[in-house]
C-alpha positions as CSV (number, residue, x, y, z in Angstrom):
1,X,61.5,124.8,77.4
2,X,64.8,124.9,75.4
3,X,67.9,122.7,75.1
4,X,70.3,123.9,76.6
5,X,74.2,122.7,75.5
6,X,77.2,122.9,77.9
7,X,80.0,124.4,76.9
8,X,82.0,121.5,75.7
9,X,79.4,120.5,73.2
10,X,79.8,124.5,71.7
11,X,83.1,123.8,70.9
12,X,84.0,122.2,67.3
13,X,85.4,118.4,67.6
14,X,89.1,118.2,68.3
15,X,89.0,122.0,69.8
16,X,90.6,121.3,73.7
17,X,88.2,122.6,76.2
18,X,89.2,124.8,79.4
19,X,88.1,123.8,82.7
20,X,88.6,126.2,85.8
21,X,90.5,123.7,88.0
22,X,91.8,125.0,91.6
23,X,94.7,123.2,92.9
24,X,94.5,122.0,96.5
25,X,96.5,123.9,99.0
26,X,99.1,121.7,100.8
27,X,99.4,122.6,104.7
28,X,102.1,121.5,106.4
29,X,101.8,119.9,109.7
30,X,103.0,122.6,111.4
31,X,100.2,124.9,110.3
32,X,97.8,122.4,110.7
33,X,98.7,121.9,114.5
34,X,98.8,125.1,115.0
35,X,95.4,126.0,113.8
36,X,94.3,122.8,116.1
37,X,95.9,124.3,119.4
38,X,94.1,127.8,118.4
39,X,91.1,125.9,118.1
40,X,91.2,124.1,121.2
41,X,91.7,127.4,123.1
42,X,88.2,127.9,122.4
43,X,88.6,131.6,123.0
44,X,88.1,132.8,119.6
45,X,85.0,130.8,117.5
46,X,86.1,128.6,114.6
47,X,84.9,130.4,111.8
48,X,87.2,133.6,112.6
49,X,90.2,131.2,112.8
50,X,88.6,129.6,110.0
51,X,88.9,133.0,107.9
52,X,92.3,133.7,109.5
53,X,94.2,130.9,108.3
54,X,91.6,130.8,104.9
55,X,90.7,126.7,106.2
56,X,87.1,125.5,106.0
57,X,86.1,125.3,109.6
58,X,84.3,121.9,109.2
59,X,88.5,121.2,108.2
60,X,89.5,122.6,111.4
61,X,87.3,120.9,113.0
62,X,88.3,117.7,111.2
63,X,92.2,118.0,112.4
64,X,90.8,118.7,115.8
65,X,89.4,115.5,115.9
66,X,92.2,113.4,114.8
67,X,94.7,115.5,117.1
68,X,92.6,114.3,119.9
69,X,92.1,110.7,118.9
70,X,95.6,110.2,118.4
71,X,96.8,112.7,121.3
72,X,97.7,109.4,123.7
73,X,100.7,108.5,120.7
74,X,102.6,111.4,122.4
75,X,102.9,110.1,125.8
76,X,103.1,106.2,125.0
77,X,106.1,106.3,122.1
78,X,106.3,103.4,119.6
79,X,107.8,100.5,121.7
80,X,108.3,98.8,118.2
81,X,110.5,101.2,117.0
82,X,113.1,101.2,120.0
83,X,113.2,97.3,119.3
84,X,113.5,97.6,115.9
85,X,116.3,100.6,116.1
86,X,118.4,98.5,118.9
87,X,118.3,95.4,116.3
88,X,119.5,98.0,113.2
89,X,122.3,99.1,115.9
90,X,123.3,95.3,116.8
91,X,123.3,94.8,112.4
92,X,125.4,97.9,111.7
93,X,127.7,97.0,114.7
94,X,128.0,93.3,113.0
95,X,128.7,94.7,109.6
96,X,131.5,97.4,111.0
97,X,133.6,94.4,112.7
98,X,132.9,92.1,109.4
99,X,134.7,95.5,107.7
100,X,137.1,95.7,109.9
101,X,138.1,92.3,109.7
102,X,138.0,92.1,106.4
103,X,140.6,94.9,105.6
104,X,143.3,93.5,108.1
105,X,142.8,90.6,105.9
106,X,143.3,92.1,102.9
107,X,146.7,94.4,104.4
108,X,148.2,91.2,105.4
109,X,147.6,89.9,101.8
110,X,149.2,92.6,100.4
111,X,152.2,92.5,103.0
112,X,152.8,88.8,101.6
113,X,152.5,89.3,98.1
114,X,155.0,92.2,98.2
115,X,157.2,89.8,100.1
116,X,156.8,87.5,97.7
117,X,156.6,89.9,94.8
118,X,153.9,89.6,93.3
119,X,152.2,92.8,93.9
């Protein structure tokens, strides 16, 4: 049986070997729920929308799985955040009087020191 070298041990030291990398295709959201509510359907198998949208199926049938898992989220809302968004609105509304208050303040300042010329 012979010894057989890969291709990186062919090449003289220091020379930079090539490698066939693919990059991974990024799909957006939108595609992917798309794919998922196609799926779901169950009118057309998985492999043809497989093909269609050039996805693995055991992909689609990945995102399928989530989609359902976390399918409550869409009816429930993220109480959380509503809390979180009315303390950010009470904050913002703080910091807009503290403004306000603090240019009157500096007008009537100025107003004086004109008076008084020394602006």
């Amino acid at each position: 049986m012979k010894n057989q070298k890969s291709e990186s041990a062919k090449q003289p030291a220091g020379t930079p070997v090539s490698h066939n990398k693919r990059t991974r295709r990024k799909i957006d959201d939108a595609l992917k729920t798309k794919v998922v509510l196609e799926a779901l359907k169950d009118t057309v198998p998985l492999a043809v929308i497989a093909s269609r949208y050039e996805v693995h199926p055991n992909q689609i049938a990945q995102w399928r799985k989530q989609f359902l898992g976390n399918a409550q989220m869409a009816f429930s809302g993220d109480k959380n955040a509503e809390q979180e968004l009315e303390i950010i609105r009470s904050e913002r509304d703080e910091y807009a009087r503290k403004v306000g208050e603090l240019t009157m303040d500096v007008e009537f300042l100025k107003k004086n020191l004109r008076k008084l010329g020394l602006l």
